[in-house]
C-alpha positions as CSV (number, residue, x, y, z in Angstrom):
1,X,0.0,0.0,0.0
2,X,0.9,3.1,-0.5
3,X,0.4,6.7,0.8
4,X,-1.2,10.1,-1.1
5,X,1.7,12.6,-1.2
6,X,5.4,12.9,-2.1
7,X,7.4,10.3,-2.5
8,X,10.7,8.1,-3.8
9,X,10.8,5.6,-6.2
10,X,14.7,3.9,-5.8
11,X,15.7,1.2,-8.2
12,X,18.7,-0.7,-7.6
13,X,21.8,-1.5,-10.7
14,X,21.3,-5.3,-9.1
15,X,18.5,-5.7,-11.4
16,X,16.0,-6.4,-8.4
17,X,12.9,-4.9,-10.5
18,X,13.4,-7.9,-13.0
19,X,16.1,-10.5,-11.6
20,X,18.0,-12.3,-14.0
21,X,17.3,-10.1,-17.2
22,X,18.7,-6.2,-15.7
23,X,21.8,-5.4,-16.2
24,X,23.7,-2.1,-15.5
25,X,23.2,-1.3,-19.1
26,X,19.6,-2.2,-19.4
27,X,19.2,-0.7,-16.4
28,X,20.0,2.6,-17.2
29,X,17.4,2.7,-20.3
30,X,14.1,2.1,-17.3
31,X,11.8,3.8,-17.9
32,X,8.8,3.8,-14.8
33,X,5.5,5.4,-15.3
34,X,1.9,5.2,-13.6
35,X,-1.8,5.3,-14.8
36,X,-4.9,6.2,-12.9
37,X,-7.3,4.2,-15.3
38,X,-10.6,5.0,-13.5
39,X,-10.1,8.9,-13.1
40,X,-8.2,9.0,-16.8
41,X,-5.1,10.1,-15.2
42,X,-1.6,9.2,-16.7
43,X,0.5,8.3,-17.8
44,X,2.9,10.4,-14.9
45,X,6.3,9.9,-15.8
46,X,8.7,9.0,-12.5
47,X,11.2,10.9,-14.7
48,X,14.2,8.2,-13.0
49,X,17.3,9.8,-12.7
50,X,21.2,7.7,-12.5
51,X,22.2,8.1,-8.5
52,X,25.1,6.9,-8.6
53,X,24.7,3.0,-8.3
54,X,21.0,3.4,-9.0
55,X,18.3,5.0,-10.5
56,X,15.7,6.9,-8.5
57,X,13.5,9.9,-7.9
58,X,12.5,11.8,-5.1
59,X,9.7,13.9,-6.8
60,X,7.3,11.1,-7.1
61,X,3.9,12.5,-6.5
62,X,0.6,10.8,-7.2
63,X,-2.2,13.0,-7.0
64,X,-5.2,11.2,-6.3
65,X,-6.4,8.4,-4.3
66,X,-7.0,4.6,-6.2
67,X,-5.6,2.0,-7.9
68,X,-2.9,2.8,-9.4
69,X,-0.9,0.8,-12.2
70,X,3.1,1.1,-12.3
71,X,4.6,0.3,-15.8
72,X,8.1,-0.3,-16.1
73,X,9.5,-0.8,-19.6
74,X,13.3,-2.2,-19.9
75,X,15.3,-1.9,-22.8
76,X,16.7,-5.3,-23.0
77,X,18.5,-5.3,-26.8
78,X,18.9,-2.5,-29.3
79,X,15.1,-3.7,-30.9
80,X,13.6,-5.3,-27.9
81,X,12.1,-4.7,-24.2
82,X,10.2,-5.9,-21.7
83,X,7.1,-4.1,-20.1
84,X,5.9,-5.2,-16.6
85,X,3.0,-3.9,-15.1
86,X,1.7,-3.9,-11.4
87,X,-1.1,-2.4,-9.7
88,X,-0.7,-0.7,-6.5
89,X,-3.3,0.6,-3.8
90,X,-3.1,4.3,-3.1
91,X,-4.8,5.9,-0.1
């Protein structure tokens, strides 16, 4: 769950968003964003930013309360990536 307000999204170079596929390389071409379907709000970009080790943000803020979906999209070859989405309870 998560709370209405400001907040941090951190995103370690391990590859712990999708283990066994991130790489440092892939990792730096993330790209998170998230969708309020029911109040047709989104996509907000988490505009990710290299920290050093990791990527993060600390100017995550979503809006309204709801169910949220988070879409990450990794490029994983010059062509290709992979898009994983999760839904998230705001309140």
């Amino acid at each position: 769950m998560t709370w209405l307000g400001h907040g941090s999204m951190h995103e370690a170079k391990s590859g712990s968003l999708m283990p066994g596929m991130a790489t440092t390389t892939q990792l730096d071409q993330l790209r998170l964003s998230f969708t309020l379907p029911e109040q047709r709000i989104g996509p907000l970009d988490a505009k990710l930013a290299d920290r050093s080790g990791y990527r993060g943000t600390g100017t995550l803020t979503l809006p309204i309360a709801g169910t949220w979906t988070m879409k990450a999209i990794v490029r994983v070859s010059d062509i290709g990536r992979v898009t994983v989405s999760k839904t998230t309870e705001v309140r």
